[in-house]
KOLNUVO-948667 format. One line per 4 residues: number of its first residue (from 1); their letters; for each residue x, y, z of N, C-alpha, C. Coordinates in steps of 0.1 Angstrom, whole numbers, plus 5000, padded with zeros to 4 digits. Each point is the difference from the previous one (the first is absolute). Layout:
<rs>
NUM) A) X,Y,Z,X,Y,Z,X,Y,Z  ...
</rs>
This chain:
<rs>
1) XXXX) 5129,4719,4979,4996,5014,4998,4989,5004,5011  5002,5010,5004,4991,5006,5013,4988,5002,4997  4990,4999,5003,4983,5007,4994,4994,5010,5006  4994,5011,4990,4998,5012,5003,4998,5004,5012
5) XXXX) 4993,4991,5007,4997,5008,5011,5007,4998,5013  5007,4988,5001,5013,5001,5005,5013,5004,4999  4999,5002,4982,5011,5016,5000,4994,5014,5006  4992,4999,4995,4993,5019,5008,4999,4999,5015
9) XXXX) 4998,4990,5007,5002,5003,5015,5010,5000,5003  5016,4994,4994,5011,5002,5003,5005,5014,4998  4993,5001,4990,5008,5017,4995,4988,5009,5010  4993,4999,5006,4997,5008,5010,5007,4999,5011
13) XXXX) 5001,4988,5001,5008,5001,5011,5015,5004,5005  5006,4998,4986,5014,5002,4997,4997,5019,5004  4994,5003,4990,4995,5019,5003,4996,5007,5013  4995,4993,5006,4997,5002,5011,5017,5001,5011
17) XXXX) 5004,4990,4996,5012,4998,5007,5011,5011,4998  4997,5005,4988,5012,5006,4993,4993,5019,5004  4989,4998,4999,5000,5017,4998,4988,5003,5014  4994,4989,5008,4991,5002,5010,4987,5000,4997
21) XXXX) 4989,5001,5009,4991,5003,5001,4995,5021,4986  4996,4994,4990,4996,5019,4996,4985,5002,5002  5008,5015,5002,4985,5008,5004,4995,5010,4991  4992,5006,4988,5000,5003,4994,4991,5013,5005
25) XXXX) 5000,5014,4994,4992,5013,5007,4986,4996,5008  4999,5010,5003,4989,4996,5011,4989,4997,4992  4989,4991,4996,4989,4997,4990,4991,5011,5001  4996,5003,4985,4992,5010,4995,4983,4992,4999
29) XXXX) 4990,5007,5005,4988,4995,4997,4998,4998,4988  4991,4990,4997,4998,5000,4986,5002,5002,4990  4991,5011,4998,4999,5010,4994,5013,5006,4997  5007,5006,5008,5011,5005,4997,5008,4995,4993
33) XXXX) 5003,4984,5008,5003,4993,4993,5001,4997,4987  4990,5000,4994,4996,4999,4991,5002,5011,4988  5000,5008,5005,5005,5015,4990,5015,5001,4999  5006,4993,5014,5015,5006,4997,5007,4985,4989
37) XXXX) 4996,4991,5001,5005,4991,4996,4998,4997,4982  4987,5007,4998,4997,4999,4986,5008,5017,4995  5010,5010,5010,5002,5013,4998,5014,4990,4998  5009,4985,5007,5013,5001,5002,5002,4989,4985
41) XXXX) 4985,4995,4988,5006,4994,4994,5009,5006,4989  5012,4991,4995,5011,5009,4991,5006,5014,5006  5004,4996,5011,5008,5013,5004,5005,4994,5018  5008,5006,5007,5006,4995,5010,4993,5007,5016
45) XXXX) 5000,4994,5009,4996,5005,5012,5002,5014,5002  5005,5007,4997,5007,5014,5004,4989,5006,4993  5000,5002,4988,4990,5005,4987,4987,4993,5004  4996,4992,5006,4985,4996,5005,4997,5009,5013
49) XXXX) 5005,5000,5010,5003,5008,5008,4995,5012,5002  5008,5012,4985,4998,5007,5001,4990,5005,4995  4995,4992,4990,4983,5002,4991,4994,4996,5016  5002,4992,5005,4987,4996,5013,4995,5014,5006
53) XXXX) 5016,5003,5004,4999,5013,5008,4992,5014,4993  5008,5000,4987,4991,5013,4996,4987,4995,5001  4996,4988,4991,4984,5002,5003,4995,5001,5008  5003,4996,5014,4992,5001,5014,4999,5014,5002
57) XXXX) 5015,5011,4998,4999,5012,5002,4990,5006,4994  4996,4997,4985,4997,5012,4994,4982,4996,4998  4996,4982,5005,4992,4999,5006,4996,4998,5012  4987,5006,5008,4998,4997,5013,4994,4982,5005
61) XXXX) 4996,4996,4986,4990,4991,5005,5004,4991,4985  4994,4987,4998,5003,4989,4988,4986,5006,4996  4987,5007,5007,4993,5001,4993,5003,5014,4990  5008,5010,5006,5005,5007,4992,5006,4999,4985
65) XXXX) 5009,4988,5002,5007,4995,4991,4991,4998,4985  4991,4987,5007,4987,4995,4991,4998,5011,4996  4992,5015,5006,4998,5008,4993,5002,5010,4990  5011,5001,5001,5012,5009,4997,4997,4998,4983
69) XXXX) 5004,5016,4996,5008,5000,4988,5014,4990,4995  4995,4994,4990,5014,4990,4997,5014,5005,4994  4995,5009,4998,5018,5007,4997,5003,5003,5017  4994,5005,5011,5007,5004,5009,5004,4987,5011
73) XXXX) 4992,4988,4996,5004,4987,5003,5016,4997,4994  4996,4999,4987,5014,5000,4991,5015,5008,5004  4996,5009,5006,5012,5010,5002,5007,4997,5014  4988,4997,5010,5004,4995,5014,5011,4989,5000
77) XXXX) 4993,4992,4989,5009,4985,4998,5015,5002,4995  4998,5006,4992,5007,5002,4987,5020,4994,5005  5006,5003,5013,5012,4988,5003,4997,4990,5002  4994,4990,4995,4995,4989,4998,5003,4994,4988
81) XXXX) 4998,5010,4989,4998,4998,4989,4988,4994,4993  4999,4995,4989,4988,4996,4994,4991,5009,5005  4998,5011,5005,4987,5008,5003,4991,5002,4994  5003,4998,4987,4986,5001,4992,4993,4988,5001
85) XXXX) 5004,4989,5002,4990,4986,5005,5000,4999,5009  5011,5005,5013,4994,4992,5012,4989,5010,5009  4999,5015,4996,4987,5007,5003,4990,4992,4998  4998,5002,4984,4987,4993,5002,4997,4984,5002
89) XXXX) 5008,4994,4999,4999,4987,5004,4995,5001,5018  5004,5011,5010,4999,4998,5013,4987,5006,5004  4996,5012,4989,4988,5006,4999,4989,4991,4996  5004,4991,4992,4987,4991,4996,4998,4991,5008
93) XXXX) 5012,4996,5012,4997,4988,5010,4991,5006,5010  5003,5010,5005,4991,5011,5007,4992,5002,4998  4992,5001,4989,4986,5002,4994,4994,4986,5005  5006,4990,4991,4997,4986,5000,5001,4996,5014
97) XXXX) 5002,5002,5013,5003,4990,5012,4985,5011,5008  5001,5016,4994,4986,5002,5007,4988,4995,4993  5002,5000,4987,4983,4997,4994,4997,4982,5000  5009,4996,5005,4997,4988,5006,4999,4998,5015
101) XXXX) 5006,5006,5011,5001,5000,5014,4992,5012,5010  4997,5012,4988,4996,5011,5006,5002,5009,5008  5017,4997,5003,5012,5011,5006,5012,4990,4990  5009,5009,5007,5017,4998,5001,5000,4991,5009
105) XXXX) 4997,4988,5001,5005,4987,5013,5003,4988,4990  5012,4998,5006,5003,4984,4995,5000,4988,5011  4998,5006,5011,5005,4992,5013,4986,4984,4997  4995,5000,4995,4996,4988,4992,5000,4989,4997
109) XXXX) 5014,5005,4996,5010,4991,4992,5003,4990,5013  5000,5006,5012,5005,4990,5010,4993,4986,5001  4984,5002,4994,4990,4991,5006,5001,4993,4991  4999,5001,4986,5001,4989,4990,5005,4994,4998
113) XXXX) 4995,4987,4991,5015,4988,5001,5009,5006,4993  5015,4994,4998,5011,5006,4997,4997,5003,4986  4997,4987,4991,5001,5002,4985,4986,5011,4998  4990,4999,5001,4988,5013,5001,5012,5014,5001
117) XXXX) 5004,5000,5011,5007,5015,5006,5011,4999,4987  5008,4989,4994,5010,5005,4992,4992,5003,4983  4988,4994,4999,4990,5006,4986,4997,5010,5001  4994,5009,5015,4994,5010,4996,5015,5007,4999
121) XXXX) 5010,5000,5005,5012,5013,4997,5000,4996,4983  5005,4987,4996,5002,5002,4986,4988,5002,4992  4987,5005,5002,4992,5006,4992,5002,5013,4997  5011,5009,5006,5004,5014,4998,5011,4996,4985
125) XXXX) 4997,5014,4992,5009,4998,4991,5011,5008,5007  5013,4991,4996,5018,5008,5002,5000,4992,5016  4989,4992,5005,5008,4988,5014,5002,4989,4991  5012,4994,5001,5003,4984,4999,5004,4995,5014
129) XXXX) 5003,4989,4994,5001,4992,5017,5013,5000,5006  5003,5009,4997,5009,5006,5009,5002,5013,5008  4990,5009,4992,4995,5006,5007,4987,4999,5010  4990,4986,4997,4994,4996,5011,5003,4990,5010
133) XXXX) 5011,4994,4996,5009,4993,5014,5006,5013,5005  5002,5006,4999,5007,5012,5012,4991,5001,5007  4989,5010,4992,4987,5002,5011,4998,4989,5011  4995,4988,4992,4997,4992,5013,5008,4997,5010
137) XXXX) 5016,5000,4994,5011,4991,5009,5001,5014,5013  5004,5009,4994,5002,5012,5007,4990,5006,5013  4991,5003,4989,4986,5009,5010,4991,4989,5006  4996,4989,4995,4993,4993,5003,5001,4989,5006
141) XXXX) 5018,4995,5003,5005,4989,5005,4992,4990,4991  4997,4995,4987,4992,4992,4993,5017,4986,5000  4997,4996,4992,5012,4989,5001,5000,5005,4980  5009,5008,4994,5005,5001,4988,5010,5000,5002
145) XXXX) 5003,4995,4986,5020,5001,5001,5001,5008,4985  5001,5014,5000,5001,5009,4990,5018,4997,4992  5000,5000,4986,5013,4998,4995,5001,5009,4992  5008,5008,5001,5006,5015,4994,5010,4992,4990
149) XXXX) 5012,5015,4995,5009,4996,4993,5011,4984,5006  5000,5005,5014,5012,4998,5003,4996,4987,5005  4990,4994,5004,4996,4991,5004,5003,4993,4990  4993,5002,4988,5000,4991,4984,5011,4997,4995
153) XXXX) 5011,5012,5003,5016,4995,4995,5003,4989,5011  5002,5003,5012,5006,4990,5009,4990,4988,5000  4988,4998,4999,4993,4986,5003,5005,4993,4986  5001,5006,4988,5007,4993,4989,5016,4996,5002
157) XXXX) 5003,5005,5003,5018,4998,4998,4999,4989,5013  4996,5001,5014,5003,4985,5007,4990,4993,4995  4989,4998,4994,4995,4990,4995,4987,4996,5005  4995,5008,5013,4991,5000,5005,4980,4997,4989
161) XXXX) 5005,5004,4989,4990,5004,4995,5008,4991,4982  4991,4995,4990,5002,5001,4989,5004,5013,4995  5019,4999,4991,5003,5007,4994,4992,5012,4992  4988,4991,4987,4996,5011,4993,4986,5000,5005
165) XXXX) 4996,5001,5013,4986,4999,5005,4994,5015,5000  4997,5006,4992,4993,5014,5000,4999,5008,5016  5004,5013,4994,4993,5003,5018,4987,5001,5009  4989,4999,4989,4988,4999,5005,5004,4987,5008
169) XXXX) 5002,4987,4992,4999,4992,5006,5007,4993,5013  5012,5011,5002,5007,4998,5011,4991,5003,5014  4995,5008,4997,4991,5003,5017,4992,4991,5004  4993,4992,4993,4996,4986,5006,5006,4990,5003
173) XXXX) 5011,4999,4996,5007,4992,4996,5007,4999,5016  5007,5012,4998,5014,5000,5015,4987,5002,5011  4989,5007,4998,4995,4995,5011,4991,4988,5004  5003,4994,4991,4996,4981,5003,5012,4994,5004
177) XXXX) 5013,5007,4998,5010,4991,5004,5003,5001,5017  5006,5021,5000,5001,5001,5016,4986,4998,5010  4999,4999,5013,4992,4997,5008,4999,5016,5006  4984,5002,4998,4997,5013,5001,5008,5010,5009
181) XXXX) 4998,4992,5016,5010,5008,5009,5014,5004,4995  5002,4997,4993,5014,5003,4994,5000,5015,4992  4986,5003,4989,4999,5008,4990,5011,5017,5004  4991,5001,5013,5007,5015,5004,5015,5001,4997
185) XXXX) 5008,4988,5009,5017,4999,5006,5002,4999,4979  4992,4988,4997,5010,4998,4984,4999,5012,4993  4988,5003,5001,4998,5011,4989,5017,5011,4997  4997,5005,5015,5005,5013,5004,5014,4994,5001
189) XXXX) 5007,4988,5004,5014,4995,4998,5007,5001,4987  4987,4993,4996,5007,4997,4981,4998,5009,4992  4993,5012,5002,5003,5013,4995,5018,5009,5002  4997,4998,5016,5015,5006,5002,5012,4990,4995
193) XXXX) 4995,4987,4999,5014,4995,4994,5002,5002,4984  4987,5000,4996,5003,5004,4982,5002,5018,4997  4999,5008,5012,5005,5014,5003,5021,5000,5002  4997,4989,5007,5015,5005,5007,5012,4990,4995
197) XXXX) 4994,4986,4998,5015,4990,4994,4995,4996,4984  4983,5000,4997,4998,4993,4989,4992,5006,4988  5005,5010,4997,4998,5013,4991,4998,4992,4985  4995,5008,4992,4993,4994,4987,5019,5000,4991
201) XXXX) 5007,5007,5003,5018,4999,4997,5002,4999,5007  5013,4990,5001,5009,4996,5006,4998,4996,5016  4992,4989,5004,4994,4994,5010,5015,4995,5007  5002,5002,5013,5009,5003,5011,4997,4986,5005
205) XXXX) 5003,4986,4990,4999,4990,5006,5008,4990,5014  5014,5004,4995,5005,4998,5009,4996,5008,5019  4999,5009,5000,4994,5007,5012,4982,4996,5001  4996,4992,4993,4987,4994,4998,4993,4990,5013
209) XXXX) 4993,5000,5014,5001,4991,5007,4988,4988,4998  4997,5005,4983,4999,4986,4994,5001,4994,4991  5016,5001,4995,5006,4996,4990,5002,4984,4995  4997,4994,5017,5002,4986,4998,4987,4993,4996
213) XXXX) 4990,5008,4999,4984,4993,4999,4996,5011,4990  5010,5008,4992,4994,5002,4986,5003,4998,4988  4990,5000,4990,5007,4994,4989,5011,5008,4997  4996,5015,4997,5012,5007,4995,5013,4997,5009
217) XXXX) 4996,5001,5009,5012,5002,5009,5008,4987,5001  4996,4986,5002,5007,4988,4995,5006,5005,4985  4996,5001,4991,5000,5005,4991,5019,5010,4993  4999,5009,5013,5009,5011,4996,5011,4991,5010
221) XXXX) 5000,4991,5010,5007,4994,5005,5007,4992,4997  4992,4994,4990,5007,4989,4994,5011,5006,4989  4993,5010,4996,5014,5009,4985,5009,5002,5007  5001,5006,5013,5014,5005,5006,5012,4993,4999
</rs>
């Protein structure tokens, strides 16, 4: 049997091979960061998107935002959904990053060691560590390996990770397995492969290009 971390460098590598080098939008500062990602949890890129955009429109500035009436926060968001928590959840991070920092700057985050830089994001209520591995991986080039939905289905079904290992605990986990330079290419591969062949129904194992190094996929191979 293969060990974790020589299965996870295979399956980067296998991904790499199969879908290239990805490049993901152009990176958002921090900050921004930081608002659109805690605006995209429980709902899809399109609907994050467009809460980003109204907000920027209908504010000029994040210190606007901070200040703002919270219904007209709420309404900006509101294709996002959840708008009644993720206003003020992004209003109170705003408050909280100036009455600690004394502006809107997070560029900060660059200087600290990694685990410091990933405490202070989860001191915000409504960031988990998934929303503070974006930040860092993204804006900050920090070395996180953030695991979303899709990551958690696929690192379970090839085996990469303990079956019933909680998802908190997956994010330390796969990032002790892969080797950091890897984080960006895996991240963003193994999203689109649990987007496009390995869907939470009916996983497209056969068209899978790595069916032979997963459990499911050994798995559905052997029934045939």
């Amino acid at each position: 049997m293969m060990d974790a971390a020589r299965l996870a460098l295979q399956v980067h590598r296998r991904l790499l091979e199969h879908y290239g080098q990805p490049t993901w939008r152009n990176p958002l500062p921090p900050l921004d960061e930081l608002v659109s990602t805690i605006l995209s949890q429980n709902t899809n890129d399109t609907n994050r998107d467009r809460a980003f955009d109204g907000l920027r429109r209908r504010f000029p500035a994040w210190e606007a935002v901070r200040d703002a009436d919270p219904r007209e926060v709420v309404a900006a968001i509101r294709p996002a959904g959840l708008s009644n928590q993720k206003g003020p959840r992004i209003q109170a991070a705003l408050r909280a990053i100036t009455a600690e920092r004394g502006s809107l700057e997070m560029a900060f985050l660059e200087r600290l060691p990694l685990e410091e830089a990933r405490a202070w994001l989860l001191s915000f209520h409504g960031v988990g560590p998934k929303t503070a591995a974006i930040v860092l991986l993204f804006s900050l080039g920090r070395p996180a390996f953030p695991v979303d939905t899709h990551i958690y289905r696929v690192s379970g079904r090839i085996g990469l990770r303990p079956e019933k290992m909680p998802v908190e605990a997956a994010h330390p986990y796969l990032e002790s397995i892969f080797p950091p330079e890897t984080y960006y290419a895996a991240h963003l591969n193994i999203i689109r492969l649990g987007r496009e062949v390995c869907p939470a129904r009916r996983p497209g194992c056969p068209r899978c290009p790595l069916a032979d190094i997963c459990n499911l996929g050994k798995s559905v191979k052997m029934d045939l």
